[in-house]
GUNUMI-610960 format. One record per residue (C-alpha): z, y, x. Coordinates in steps of 0.25 Angstrom, whole numbers, plus 2048, in hexadecimal, padded with zeros to 3 digits. Last residue first. Layout:
# GUNUMI-610960
ZYX ...
# end
This chain:
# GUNUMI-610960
7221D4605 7211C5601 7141C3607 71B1C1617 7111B5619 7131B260A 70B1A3609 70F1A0618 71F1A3614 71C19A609 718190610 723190618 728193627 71C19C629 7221A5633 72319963E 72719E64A 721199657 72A1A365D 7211AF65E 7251B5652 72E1AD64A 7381B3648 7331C164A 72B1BF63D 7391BB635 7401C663C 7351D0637 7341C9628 7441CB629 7441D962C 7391DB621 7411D8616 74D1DF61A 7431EB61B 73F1E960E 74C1E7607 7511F460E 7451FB60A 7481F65FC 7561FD5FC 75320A603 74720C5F8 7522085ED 75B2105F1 75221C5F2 74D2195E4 75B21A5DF 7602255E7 75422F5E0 7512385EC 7412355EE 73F2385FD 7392455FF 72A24E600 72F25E5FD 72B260609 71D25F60A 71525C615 70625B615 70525E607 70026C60C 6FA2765FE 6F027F605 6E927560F 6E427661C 6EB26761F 6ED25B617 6F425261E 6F8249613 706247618 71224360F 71F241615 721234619 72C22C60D 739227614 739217614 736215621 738206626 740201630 73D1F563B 7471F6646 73E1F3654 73C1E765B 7351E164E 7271E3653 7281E2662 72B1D2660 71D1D165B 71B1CC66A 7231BF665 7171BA65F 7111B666C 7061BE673 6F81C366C 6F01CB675 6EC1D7672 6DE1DB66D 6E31E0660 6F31E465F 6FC1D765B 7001D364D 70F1D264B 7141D863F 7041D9639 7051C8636 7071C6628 7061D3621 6FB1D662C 6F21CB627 6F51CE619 6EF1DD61A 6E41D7622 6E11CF616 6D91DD612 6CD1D6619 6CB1CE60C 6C91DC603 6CD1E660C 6BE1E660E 6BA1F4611 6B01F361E 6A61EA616 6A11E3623 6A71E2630 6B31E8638 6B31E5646 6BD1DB64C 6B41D8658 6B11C9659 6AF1C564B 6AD1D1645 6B21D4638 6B21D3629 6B31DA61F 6B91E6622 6C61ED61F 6C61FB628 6D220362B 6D520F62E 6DF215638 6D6218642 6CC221639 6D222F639 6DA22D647 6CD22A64E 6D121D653 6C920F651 6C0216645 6BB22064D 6BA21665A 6B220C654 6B31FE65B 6B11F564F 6BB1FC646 6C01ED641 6C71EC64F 6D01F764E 6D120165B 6DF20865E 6DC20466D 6E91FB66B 6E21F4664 6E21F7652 6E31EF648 6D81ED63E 6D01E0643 6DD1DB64C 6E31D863D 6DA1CC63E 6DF1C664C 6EE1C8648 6ED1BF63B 6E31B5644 6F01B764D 6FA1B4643 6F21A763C 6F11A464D 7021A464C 70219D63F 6FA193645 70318F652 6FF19765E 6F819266C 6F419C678 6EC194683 6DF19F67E 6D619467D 6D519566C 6DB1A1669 6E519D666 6E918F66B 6EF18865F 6FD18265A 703179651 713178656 71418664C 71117E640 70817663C 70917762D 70D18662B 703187637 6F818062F 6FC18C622 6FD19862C 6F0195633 6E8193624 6ED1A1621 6E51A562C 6DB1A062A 6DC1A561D 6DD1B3621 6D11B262C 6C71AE621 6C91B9617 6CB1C2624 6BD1C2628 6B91C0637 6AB1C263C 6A31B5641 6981B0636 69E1B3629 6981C1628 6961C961C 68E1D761B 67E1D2619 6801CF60B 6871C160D 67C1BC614 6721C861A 6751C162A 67A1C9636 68A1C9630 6911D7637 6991D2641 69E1C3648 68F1BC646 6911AC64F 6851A764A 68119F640 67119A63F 667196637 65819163B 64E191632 643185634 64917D62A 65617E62D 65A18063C 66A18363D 67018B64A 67F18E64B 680199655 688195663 6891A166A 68F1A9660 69219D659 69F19B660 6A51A865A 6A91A064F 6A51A5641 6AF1AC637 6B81B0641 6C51AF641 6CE1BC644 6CD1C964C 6CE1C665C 6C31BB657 6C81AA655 6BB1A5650 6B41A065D 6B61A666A 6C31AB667 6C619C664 6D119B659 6C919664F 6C118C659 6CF18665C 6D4186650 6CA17E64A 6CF174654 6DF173651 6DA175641 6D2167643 6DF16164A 6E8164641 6E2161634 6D816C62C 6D616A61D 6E416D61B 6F0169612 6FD16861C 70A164618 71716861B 724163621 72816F626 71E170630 71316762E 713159628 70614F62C 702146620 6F814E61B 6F0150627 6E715B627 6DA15B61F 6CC152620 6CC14461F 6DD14361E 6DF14560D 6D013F60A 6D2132612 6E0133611 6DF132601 6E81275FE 6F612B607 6F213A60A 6ED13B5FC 6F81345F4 70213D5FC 6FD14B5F6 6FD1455E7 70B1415E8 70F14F5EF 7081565E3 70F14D5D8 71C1505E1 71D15D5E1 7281635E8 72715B5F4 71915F5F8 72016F5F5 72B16C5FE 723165608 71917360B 70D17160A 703176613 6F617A60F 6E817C618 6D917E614 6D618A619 6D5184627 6C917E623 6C318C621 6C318C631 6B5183633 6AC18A627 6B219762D 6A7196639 6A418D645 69518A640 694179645 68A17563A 68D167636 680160632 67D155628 673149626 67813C621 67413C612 67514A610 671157615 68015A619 68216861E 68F16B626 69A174627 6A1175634 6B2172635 6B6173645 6BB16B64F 6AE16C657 6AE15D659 6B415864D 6AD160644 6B2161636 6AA16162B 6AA15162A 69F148627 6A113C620 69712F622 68F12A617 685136613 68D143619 698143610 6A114F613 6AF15061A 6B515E619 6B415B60B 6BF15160A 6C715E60C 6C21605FD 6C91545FA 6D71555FF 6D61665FB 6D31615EE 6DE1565EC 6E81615F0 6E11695E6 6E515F5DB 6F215C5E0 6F416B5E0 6F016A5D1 6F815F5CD 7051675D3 7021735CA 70816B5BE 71416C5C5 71517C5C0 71E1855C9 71F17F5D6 7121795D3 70B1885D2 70D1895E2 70717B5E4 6FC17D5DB 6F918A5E3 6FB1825F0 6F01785EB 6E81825E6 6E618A5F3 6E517C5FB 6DA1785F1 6D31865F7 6D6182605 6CE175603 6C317D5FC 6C0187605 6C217C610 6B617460A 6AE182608 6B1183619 6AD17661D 69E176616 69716A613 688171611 67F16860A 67216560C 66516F60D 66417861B 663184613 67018260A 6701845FE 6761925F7 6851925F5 71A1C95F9 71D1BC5F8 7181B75EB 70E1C15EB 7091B95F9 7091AC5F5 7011AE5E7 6F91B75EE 6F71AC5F9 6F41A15ED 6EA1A95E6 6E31AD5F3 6E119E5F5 6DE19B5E7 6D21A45E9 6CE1A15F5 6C21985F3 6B919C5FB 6AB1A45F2 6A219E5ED 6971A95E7 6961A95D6 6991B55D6 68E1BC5DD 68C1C85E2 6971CC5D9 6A21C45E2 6A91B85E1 6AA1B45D3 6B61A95D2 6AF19A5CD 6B61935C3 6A91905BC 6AD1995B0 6AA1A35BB 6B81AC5BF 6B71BA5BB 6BA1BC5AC 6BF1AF5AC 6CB1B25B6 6CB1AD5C5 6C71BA5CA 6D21C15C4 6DD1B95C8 6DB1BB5D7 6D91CA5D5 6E61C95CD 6EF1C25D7 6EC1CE5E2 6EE1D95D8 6FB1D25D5 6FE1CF5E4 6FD1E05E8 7011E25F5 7011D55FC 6F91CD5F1 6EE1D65F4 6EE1D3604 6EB1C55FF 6E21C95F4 6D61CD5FB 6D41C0600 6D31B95F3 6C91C65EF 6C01C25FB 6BD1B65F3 6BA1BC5E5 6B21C85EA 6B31D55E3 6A91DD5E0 6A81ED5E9 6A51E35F6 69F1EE600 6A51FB5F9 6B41F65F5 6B61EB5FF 6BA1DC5FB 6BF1E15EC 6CC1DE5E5 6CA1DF5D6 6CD1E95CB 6C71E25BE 6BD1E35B2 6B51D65B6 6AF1CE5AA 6A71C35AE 6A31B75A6 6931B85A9 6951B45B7 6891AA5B9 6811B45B9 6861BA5C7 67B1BD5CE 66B1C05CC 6691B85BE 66E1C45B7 6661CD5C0 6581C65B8 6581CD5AC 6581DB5B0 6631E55AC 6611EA59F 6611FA5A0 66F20159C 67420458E 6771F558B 67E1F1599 67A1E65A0 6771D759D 67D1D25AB 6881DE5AE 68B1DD59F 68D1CD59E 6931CF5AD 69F1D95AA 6A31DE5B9 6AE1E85BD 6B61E85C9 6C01F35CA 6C51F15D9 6CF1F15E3 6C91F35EF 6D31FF5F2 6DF1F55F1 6DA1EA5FC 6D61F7605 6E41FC603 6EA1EF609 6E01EF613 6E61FD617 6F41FB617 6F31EF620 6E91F762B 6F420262A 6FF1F762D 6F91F1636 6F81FE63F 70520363C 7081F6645 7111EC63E 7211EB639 7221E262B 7231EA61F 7131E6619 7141E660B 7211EE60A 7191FA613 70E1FA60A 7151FD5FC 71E208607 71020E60B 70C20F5FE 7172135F7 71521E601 7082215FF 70B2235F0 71622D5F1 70E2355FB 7022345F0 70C23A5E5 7112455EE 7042495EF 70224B5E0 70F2515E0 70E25C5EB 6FE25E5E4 7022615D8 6F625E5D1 6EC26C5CD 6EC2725BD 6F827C5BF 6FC2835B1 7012905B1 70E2965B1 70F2A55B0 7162AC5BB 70B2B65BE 7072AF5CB 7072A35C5 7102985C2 70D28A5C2 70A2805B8 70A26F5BB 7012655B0 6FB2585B6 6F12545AB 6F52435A7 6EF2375A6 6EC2375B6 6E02385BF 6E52415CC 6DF24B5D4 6E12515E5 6D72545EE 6DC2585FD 6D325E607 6D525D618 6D5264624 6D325D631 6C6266633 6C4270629 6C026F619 6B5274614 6AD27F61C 6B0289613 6B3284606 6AC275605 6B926E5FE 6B326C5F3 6BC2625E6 6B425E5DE 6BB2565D3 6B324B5CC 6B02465BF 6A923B5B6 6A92355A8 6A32455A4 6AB2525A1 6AA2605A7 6A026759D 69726B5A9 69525C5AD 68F2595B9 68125A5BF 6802695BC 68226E5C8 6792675D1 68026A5DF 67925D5E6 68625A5ED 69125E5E2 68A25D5D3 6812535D9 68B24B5DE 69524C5D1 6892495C9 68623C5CF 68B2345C0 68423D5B7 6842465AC 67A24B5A3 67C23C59E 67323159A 6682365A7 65B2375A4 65122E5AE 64F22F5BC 6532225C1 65F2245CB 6612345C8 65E2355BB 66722A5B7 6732305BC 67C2255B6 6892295B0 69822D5B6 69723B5AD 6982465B3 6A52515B6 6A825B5C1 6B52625C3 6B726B5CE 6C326B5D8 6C82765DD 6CA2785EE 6D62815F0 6D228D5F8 6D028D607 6DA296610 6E328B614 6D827E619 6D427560E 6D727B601 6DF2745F7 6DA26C5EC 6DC26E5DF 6E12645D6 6DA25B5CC 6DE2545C1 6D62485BC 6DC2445AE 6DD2395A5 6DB235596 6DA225595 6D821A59D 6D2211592 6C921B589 6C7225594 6C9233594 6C923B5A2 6CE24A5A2 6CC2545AE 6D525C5B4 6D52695BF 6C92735B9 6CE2705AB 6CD2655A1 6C025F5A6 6BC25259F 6BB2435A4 6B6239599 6B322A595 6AA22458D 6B121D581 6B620E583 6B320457A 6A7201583 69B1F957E 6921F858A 68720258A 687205598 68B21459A 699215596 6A120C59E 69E2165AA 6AC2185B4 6B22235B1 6B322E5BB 6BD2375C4 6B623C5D1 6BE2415DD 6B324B5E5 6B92515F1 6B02585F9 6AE25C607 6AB268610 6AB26761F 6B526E629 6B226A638 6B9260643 6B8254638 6C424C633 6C2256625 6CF24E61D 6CC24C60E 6D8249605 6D72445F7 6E12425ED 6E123A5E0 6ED2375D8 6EB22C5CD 6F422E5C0 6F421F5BA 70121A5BF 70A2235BB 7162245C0 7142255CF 70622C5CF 6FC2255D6 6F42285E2 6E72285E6 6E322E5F6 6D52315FD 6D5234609 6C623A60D 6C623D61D 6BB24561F 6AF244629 6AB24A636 6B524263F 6AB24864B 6A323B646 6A723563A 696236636 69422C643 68A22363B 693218640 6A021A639 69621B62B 69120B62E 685206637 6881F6633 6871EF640 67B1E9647 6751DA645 6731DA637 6671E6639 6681F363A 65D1FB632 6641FD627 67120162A 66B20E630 666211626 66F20F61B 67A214622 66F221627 66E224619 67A227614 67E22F620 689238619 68724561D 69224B627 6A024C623 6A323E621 6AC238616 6B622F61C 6BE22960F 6CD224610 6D521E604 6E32205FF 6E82195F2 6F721A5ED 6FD2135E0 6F020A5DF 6FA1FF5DB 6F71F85E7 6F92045F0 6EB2085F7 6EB20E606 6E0212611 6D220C60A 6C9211614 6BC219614 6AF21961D 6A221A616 69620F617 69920360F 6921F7613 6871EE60A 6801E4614 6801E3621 6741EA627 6761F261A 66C1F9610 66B1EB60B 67A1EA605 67B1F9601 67F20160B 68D20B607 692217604 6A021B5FD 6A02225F0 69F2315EB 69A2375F7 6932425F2 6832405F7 67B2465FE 68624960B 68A256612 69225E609 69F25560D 69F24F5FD 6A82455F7 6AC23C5ED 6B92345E8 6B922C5DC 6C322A5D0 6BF21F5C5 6C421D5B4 6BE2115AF 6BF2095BC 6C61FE5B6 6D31FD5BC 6D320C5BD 6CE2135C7 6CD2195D7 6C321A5E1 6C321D5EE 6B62215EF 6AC21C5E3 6A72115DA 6A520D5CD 6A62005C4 69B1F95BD 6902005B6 69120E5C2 68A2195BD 67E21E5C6 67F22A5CE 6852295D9 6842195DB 67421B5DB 67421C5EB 67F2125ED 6752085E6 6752015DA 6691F85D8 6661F75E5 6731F15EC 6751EA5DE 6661E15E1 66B1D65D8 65A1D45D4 6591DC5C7 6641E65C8 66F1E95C1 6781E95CA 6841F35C9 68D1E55C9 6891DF5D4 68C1EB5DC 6831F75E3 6892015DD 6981FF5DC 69E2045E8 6AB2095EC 6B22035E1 6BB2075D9 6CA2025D6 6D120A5DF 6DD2095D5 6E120F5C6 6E72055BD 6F01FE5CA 6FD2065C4 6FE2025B6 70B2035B3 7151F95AC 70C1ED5AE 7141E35B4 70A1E45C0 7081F35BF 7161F65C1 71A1EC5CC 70E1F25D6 7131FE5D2 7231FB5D5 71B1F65E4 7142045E7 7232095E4 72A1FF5ED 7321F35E8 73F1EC5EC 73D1E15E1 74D1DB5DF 7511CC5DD 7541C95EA 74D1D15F2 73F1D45F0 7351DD5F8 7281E15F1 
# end
């Protein structure tokens, strides 16, 4: 949204956005709300020892119902999964139809559970108003079985052996699957689907298209349900009818679809019902509850048993088959096109045949329906443009537009009710006594029913309560009441313990998570507005980095109690209460070590260690050069003398401490009674000096500082492992910058040397806030050695610079996350897609762990908000900020006419390559309208691009205010 003065310039996608939140239209009911895999979860576990990976397996998942939620390809649903649409497909080659994305369980992998299909999330709308997704689907057979074993026989040691490297893409033998939702413009609840398959392979290959239509199973547990079972019925050869007792009557209506090269008939599609039930003769070889069957739509088309579905055409689940296996199938470079909507209502057209009479069309209209999806991707584009408008590489942009999407496909329905879970259902076997006490039985409150944002929609299908805080910084960019209500649900009774404590994850709610709640709370506040087990060794471990944790989450509050004061002076008592805490919880950093006092800092290393006190006079430091030293640095809040001046009660409290409590107040933290710039004042756990020297090993390429980002282990311990001798075992920490070589954390999570974003966004963040204080006289060498010295917000801008280095391309065209692979680096079908890993390789840049985690690794969207204008090519060398000049030299304008629609879609009877009859809308007013909100948009970037020219390379200060640190550029 851009305002001025008093008027909202809004774009369509925006005006939705508006809609749904005052509650006019209801345009977020449908979304990507399902997951891509729900066996093998927490909640499908009914086992007697918490095995989930063997009690449901990818195996059983075709032909057993789902309790809890469902799964599929680029699925879409209501807000509560009632009513789901898949996608499925068949080359002729494989076993199985290809109903849902393959992956290892977590001990078939060498590094724990990893999906093993290539897909990406290409572009989502927040409002769900456009969706596009990408599945690779190989022609050749699907080697299911060589991923398992081949995986399994390689140790920790050796990388995952993933689909790329089974060389099935080889010769381009496989078909692009674009798969595309729209919605209508009016009303909200008519979904467009429409499917396009390219054949990228040098010879024609059959495929088919199987879109599936289902109800989730609420009917099969003996739970009391006021709601009846559903239905789906045949009404002729193109429509089937769905009744539901909440959604309602609704209609899957099909259209044929044109044949693939110009002599080839129309491809009809055939309906096929069943019912979404367990096959229980099948997985336990007893008689099944129903004649029909959850697998019947693979047995019906892979294993040709005809009487596996339901003659009478009607059942809780259906699909269309669509077989494009005339001939040879579709050529080379030709493609197919599948086209259906669900909608309330029967789309009703007549034509005239050949004896004049008028007779009743039952197919879409294609030029409309199409038509629709153009208007839709080009809301998108203009929704996406407005979020970003500032000038940078096409290349930044795409990898921008696609993290974004990945945050909006991981949306999703999360459902959990634990006195059912835990007792189970009355019409099912009694679950064994002994799982409740397995996990989470101290959890009996909950009642989850929600669409949440999920870390990775195969590897982490839960959610994850402090990846979620991460998540909602991109959020808040594109969607801030999505955002605000993902922080809000966690916190509510249904969720949140009666102890206070947030659930982390399924595995185990009751895990300790950092405290980074309050933080992202605050930055989505900021943001909108603008735009343990014991230890082995015995003792007591005195740890820096949970004492920074805390510090900076006191901070958090403080700054929230702040920001409510100017509204509420009650809220001055409580930032004088959590200034109190920060005080005493730095006190911390120096622990009690018999009669003496022991401080976490190490004076000769200039570093933070964490240390294990056995009491009495006995502790030891342990010198690992990890996170537990930089967390510190989290722990840092400048005031500015304005607000100190505005509340008095607060500023009285805050001088008693530095005059009576200067033991406390000066032990640990920065000097209190220094001023920085502007006359503020600095609250940090790290003074001058200690920040100087951390700095230096930060900043050292040969220790944290990676072409890529921080590290989360110094590269120091590659030849200087940490070695510990405990009772004749000896532990050791090393320097490990891939894949972890260790079974903690499941095998697929590495704190030991690769770089995660989570951790390089807030050290960031803490940069900006001491160079707010210190100004642009305070500066370091960096890198460390290098003789080239920057003030802190210039190194925040270079660790910004670093990280997007992971997915933009060198000049060689080659992106660091692809690890070397010359497919996906730039054969023109792969090169512009990109991965969202976990994590990633301390010293190369490669992509590691689950390889769809939009989730915290989506904060690259924010990065390159901030900092995209005038980030540098990879492997170059970094010059002075007025190198950036180039990208205002030339007149910046923006092109409002719409493209003309291209799909592409060659060999076919009915073109909609490029169609004339494609114009700009000719009603004056909305065209006035549209030239006026450019205008105001364009103004508004002209002054952020002579703002940014300003200061670049002047030893500028962007950050003038606090606030302008709190938006950075948020207020598009």
């Amino acid at each position: 949204m851009v305002k001025h003065g008093d008027h909202e310039y809004l774009c369509n996608e925006e005006k939705r956005l508006k809609e749904d939140r005052e509650r006019t239209k209801y345009w977020k009911k449908w979304g990507p709300y399902l997951s891509e895999r729900q066996w093998g979860t927490v909640r499908e576990d009914y086992s007697a020892d918490g095995d989930a990976w063997s009690h449901f397996t990818f195996d059983q998942a075709k032909s057993r119902a789902y309790r809890w939620g469902e799964d599929g390809i680029a699925g879409v649903s209501d807000s509560h999964a009632r009513q789901c649409v898949t996608f499925a497909f068949w080359n002729e080659k494989d076993d199985i139809l290809k109903e849902r994305l393959f992956g290892l369980a977590n001990p078939e992998g060498n590094h724990g559970e990893s999906i093993k299909e290539t897909h990406f999330y290409v572009d989502n709308t927040p409002t769900h108003s456009y969706m596009k997704y990408l599945y690779k689907y190989p022609q050749r057979k699907f080697p299911y079985e060589e991923l398992r074993a081949e995986n399994k026989k390689r140790s920790r040691d050796v990388p995952e052996y993933n689909l790329i490297d089974s060389g099935i893409f080889s010769d381009d033998r496989y078909w692009d699957i674009i798969i595309e939702t729209a919605k209508d413009t009016e009303d909200e609840e008519q979904l467009l689907f429409r499917v396009t398959a390219y054949n990228r392979g040098p010879e024609s290959a059959p495929l088919h298209i199987v879109p599936q239509v289902y109800f989730r199973n609420t009917w099969a547990w003996g739970q009391p349900n006021k709601e009846k079972k559903p239905s789906i019925e045949a009404q002729n050869e193109f429509v089937a009818k769905s009744l539901h007792d909440v959604l309602g009557e609704r209609y899957i209506q099909l259209s044929p679809s044109p044949g693939v090269t110009p002599e080839s008939s129309d491809v009809m599609p055939q309906l096929l019902f069943t019912e979404n039930d367990t096959n229980l003769n099948a997985l336990y070889g007893i008689e099944n509850k129903t004649k029909y069957v959850k697998d019947a739509f693979h047995r019906y088309i892979v294993d040709d048993e005809k009487d596996a579905v339901n003659p009478a055409k009607k059942g809780t689940k259906v699909c269309a088959w669509y077989a494009f296996d005339e001939g040879e199938g579709i050529p080379p470079g030709g493609c197919a096109v599948v086209r259906f909507k669900l909608s309330k209502n029967i789309e009703t057209r007549t034509f005239m045949d050949d004896n004049g009479d008028i007779q009743p069309d039952l197919g879409i209209d294609e030029e409309v329906f199409d038509d629709i999806f153009e208007l839709r991707r080009y809301e998108a584009d203009e929704f996406y443009w407005r979020i970003s408008p500032l000038p940078m590489t096409d290349d930044l942009r795409n990898i921008q537009r696609q993290a974004f999407a990945g945050m909006l496909w991981t949306k999703q329905f999360y459902h959990l009710i634990w006195d059912q879970w835990a007792n189970g259902d009355p019409s099912q076997p009694p679950p064994p006594p002994e799982r409740k006490a397995i996990r989470n039985d101290k959890w009996r409150h909950m009642y989850l029913d929600d669409i949440l944002s999920m870390p990775d929609c195969w590897e982490y299908p839960f959610f994850a309560a402090w990846d979620t805080a991460f998540h909602c910084i991109p959020l808040a960019m594109i969607d801030p009441e999505f955002a605000k209500k993902q922080l809000d649900v966690l916190t509510r009774e249904w969720y949140m313990h009666p102890n206070g404590q947030i659930p982390a994850y399924e595995w185990n709610f009751g895990d300790v998570n950092p405290p980074v709640h309050a933080w992202a709370t605050f930055r989505v506040f900021k943001i909108e507005r603008k735009m343990s087990e014991a230890l082995p060794t015995g003792g007591v471990l005195e740890q820096a980095d949970s004492t920074g944790w805390m510090a900076f989450y006191s901070l958090t509050m403080l700054n929230i109690a702040l920001e409510l004061a100017k509204h509420r002076r009650t809220y001055e008592d409580i930032a004088s209460k959590f200034f109190e805490h920060f005080l005493f919880i730095s006190d911390a950093m120096t622990y009690r070590n018999g009669d003496k006092e022991t401080s976490l800092w190490n004076e000769e290393d200039g570093f933070y260690y964490d240390a294990i006190s056995y009491g009495g006079p006995w502790t030891q430091q342990m010198p690992v050069r990890s996170l537990v030293g930089l967390i510190p640095l989290y722990a840092v809040l400048t005031l500015e003398p304005e607000v100190i001046r505005k509340f008095p009660s607060f500023k009285k409290r805050l001088d008693w401490f530095i005059e009576m409590r200067n033991d406390v107040a000066e032990r640990n933290i920065a000097n209190m009674n220094k001023r920085g710039k502007g006359e503020r004042m600095l609250l940090a756990l790290v003074s001058k000096d200690r920040l100087k020297r951390i700095l230096e090993k930060m900043l050292d390429e040969e220790e944290f500082l990676s072409p890529y980002g921080i590290r989360s282990l110094s590269k120091y311990h590659e030849k200087n492992n940490f070695k510990m001798n405990v009772n004749g075992t000896e532990f050791k920490v090393d320097y490990v910058p891939g894949d972890s070589n260790s079974s903690l954390f499941g095998g697929n999570s590495n704190w030991r040397g690769p770089i995660w974003l989570c951790v390089n966004f807030l050290l960031i963040e803490s940069l900006l806030r001491f160079h707010m204080f210190y100004g642009s006289e305070f500066k370091v060498e960096c890198p460390t050695g290098s003789g080239d010295y920057m003030h802190l917000g210039h190194v925040a801008e270079e660790l910004q610079h670093r990280l997007q280095h992971l997915f933009a391309r060198d000049d060689d065209g080659t992106r660091a996350c692809n690890a070397g692979n010359d497919m996906l680096n730039h054969n023109p079908h792969w090169r512009d897609y990109v991965f969202f890993h976990e994590f990633f390789h301390g010293d190369d840049g490669s992509g590691l762990g689950a390889s769809h985690q939009t989730g915290w690794t989506g904060l690259i969207a924010k990065m390159i908000h901030d900092s995209g204008v005038n980030c540098r090519l990879p492997h170059t060398p970094r010059t002075p900020g007025a190198a950036a000049d180039h990208y205002f030299d030339d007149v910046f304008s923006r092109v409002t006419k719409k493209p003309k629609p291209f799909m592409g879609r060659r060999h076919s009877m009915r073109s909609i390559d490029a169609r004339s009859d494609w114009t700009e809308d000719d009603d004056p007013e909305e065209k006035a309208a549209r030239e006026k909100d450019d205008e105001e948009v364009l103004d508004y970037v002209n002054k952020k691009l002579k703002r940014v020219l300003s200061v670049s390379g002047k030893g500028g200060d962007v950050f003038e205010r606090d606030e302008d640190f709190e938006g950075q550029l948020d207020e598009v």
